[in-house]
N, C-alpha and C positions, 0 to 999 in steps of 0.2 A: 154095208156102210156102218148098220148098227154098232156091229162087231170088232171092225177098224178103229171107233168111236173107243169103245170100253177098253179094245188093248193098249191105246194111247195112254190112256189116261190112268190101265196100271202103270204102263211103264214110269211115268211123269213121277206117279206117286212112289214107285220105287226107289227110281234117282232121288226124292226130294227125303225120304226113308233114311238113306244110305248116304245125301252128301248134305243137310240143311236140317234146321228147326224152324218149325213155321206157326210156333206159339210159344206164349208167356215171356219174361225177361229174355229166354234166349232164342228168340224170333228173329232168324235172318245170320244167326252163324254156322258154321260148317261145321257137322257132327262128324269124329272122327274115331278112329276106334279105341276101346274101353271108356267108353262115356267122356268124352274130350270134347268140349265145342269149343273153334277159334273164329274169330273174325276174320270178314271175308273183306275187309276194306286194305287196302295198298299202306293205310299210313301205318297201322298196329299189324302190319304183317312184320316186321322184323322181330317186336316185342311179344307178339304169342307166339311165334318160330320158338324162339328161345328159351321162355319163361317154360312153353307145355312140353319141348325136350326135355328139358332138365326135369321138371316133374316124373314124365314117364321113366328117363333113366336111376331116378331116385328112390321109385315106386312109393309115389307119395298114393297115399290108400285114404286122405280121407275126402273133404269138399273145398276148392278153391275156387276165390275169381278176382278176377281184375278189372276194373273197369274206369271209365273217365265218367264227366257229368253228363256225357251222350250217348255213349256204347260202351258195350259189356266187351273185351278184349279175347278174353279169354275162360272159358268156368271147366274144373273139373271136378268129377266124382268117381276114380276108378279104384276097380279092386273089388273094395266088400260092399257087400250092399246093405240097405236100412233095416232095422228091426221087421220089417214085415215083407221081408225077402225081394224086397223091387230095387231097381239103379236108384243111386244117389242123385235129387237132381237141385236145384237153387233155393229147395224150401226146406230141405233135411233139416231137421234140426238137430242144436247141438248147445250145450253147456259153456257158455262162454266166461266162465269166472269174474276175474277184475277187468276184461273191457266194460264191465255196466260201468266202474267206477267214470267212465266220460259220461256216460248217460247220466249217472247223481250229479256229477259238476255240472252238466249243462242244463237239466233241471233246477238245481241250485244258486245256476245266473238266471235263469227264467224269470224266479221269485222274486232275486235282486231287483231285475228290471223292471218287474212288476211293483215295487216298492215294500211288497214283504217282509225281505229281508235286507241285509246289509253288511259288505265284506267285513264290516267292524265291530257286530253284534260275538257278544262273549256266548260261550256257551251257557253259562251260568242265567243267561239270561230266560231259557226255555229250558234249565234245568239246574233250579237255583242249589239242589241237594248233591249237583257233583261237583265239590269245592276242589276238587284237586284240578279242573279245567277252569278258574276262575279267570284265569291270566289267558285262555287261549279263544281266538276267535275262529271266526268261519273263514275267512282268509288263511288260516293256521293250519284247519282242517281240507281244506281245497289242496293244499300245496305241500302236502305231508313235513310240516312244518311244529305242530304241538306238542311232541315229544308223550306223545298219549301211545304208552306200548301195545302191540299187535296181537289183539285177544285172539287172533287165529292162529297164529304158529308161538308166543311165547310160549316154554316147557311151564311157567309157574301158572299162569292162567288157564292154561288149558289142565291144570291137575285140579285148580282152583274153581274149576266147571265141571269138571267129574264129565260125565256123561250129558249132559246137557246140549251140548255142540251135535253129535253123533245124533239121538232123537230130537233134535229140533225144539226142546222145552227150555229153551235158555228166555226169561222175559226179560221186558227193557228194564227193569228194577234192580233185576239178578245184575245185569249188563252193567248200568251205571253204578250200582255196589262192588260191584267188581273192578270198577278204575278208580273209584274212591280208595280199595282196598288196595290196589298197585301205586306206585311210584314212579313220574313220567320218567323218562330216557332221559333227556337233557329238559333245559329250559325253552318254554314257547319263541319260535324265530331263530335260537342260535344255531340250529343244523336243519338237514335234512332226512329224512328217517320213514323208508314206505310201512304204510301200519293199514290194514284193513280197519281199524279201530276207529282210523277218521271219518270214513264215507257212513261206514255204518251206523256212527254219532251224526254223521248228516243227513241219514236218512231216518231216522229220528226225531231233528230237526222241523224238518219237512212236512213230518206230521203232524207235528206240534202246532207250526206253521195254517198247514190247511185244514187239518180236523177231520182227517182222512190216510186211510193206509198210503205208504208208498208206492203200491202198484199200481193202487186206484190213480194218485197221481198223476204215475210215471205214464197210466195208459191215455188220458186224459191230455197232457201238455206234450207229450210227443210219439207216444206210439198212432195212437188215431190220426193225430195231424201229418206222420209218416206214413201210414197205409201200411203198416208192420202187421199184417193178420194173423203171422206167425211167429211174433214174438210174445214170451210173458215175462212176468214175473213174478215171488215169491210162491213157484208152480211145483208140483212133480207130478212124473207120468206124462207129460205132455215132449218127450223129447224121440226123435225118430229115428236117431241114429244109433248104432249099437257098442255099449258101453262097457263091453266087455265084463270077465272074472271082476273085475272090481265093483260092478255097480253102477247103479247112478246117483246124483250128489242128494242127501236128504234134508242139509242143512241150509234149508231156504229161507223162512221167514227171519233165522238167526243169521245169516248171511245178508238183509235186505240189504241196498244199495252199495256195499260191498262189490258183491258175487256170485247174485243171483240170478242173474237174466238168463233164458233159454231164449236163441235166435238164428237164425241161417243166413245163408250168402245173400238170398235178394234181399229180406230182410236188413242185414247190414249195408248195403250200397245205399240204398232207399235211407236208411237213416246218415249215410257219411255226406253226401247229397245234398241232402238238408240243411246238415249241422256246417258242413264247409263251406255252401252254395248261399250263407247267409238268412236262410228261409228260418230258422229257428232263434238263432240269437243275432242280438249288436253284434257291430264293429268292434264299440269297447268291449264285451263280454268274448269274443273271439280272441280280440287282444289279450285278456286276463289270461283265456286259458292256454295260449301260445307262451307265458311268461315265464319260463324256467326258471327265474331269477340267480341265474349262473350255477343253477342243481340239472338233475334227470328229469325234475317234476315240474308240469304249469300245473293247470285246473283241471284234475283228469285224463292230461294227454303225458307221455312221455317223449323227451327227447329220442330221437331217432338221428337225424343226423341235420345239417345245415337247414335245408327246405323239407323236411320228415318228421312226422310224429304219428302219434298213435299207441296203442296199449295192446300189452299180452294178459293173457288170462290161461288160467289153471284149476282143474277141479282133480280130485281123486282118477277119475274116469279121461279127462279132456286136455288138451293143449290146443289156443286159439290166438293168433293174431289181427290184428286191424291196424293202418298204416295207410294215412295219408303220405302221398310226394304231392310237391306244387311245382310244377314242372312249368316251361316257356313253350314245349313244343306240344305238349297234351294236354295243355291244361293239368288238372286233378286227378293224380292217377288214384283210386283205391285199390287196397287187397288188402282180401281177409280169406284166413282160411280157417279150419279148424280140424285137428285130426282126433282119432282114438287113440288111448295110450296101450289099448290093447293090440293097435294095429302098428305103433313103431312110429314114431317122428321123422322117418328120411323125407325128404323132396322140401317140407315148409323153410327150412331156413337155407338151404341152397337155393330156391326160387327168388328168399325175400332179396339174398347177395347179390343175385342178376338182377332187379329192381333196383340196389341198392346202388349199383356201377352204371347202370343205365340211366337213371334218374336224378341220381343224386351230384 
């Protein structure tokens, strides 16, 4: 009988092996082969059907998932594996450039609503020495709106930093001298114009604000209150996934609120959750940041389409999405993925189009 006992019970565990995960976020979906789990529920069987063909046919290579405010849909990781040669699975991490830029915004409402700050505080006002921002506010800056040009890709500023960006020795002094010493794009409010220059003058801000680095912060008002254990900021070395001939990104601290964040697929559900499920900000501060004001840009989110938004992000090394739908028949769908640029971009934007027709 002993022995009838133990062969059951490999078997059980065999099947459970080969058809199921029966821990962490993807507890209770069906593991399928090359590291594929889909959901085993009747309602999201059409939409992992689809989303994880397309993926496979694509050979999307890096970590994706989809998930609602209740269940994880669908997660993958196939192909290559993490720097320390195991399967990709929902904590990999990964370099996710300007999606922080939602994390500064909604940070940035945190304060508002905290009484802090204020959409209509000038910059000048916590940095009275950069007169060329005299005219623009934090509303200006949220909404890529201040005509303060893009010290990360402009050709004159980035000559005008020599090597400072590459070693990470650029200070906020060099920073704010260095827009004193440029001339904005247009005038504050009359266009629109994406500039890494804004966030990173708002994470600045923020500082000023609490009297504390921006990590410290950012870990403090939403990573901890999200259970993010795998995300950081202004970090390196701490990223798990493999970054190929190129590297990994060194310009952290001068990237702050920017384009610094390092964080993974459970990681980012766990914060979309949050931030769309009302647990982090107001209504009104939800509102702000949905406000495209007839542009691409609200407060950190981009237009995506009718009921879509969400942010892409980009390092040297990384290409990353994040993308809410507000859908009637799933509620909240998120996806985020993020691949290696050493591994090829196919599958992220053919999956996001089946999302996009499905969803939208």
């Amino acid at each position: 009988m002993r022995k009838i006992i133990l062969k059951t019970v490999s078997v059980l565990i065999m099947i459970l092996l080969l058809t199921g995960c029966d821990s962490g976020v993807l507890k209770g979906l069906k593991k399928e082969d090359d590291n594929y789990f889909v959901s085993r529920k009747n309602k999201y069987e059409h939409l992992a059907k689809l989303t994880s063909e397309k993926a496979r046919q694509m050979g999307f290579s890096g970590s994706m998932i989809i998930a609602t405010d209740e269940d994880i849909i669908m997660f993958c990781g196939p192909k290559t594996k993490t720097a320390d040669g195991k399967d990709k699975d929902p904590y990999t991490t990964y370099e996710i450039g300007s999606i922080t830029k939602t994390f500064t915004a909604a940070l940035t409402l945190k304060l508002i609503e905290q009484g802090k700050l204020s959409m209509d505080d000038k910059v000048t006002k916590f940095f009275p020495e950069c007169t060329v921002a005299e005219n623009i506010t934090v509303a200006d800056l949220l909404h890529m709106q201040s005509g303060l040009p893009d010290y990360a890709n402009s050709p004159s500023i980035r000559s005008y930093l020599g090597t400072m960006m590459e070693d990470d020795t650029m200070t906020d002094e060099i920073f704010l001298k260095c827009l004193n010493d440029h001339n904005l794009s247009f005038e504050p409010k009359t266009n629109t114009e994406y500039s890494n220059t804004n966030f990173h003058l708002l994470a600045l801000i923020i500082e000023q604000v609490e009297g504390e680095s921006y990590d410290k912060v950012l870990k403090r008002e939403i990573l901890d209150p999200c259970k993010m254990e795998h995300t950081s900021s202004m970090t390196t070395g701490d990223v798990t996934s493999v970054a190929g001939p190129v590297g990994y990104h060194t310009f952290q601290k001068g990237a702050g609120g920017a384009g610094d964040i390092h964080s993974c697929a459970a990681d980012m559900i766990a914060f979309d959750r949050a931030l769309f499920g009302g647990k982090l900000l107001s209504e009104e501060s939800m509102a702000l940041m949905k406000d495209f004001r007839g542009t691409f840009y609200g407060c950190g989110l981009m237009y995506v389409d009718k009921n879509a938004y969400g942010h892409s992000g980009s390092t040297p090394a990384y290409i990353s999405q994040n993308i809410v739908y507000e859908t009637e028949e799933y509620g909240n769908v998120y996806f985020f993925a993020s691949i290696s640029l050493n591994d090829g971009m196919q599958g992220m934007e053919e999956v996001m189009a089946i999302l996009d027709k499905e969803l939208t």
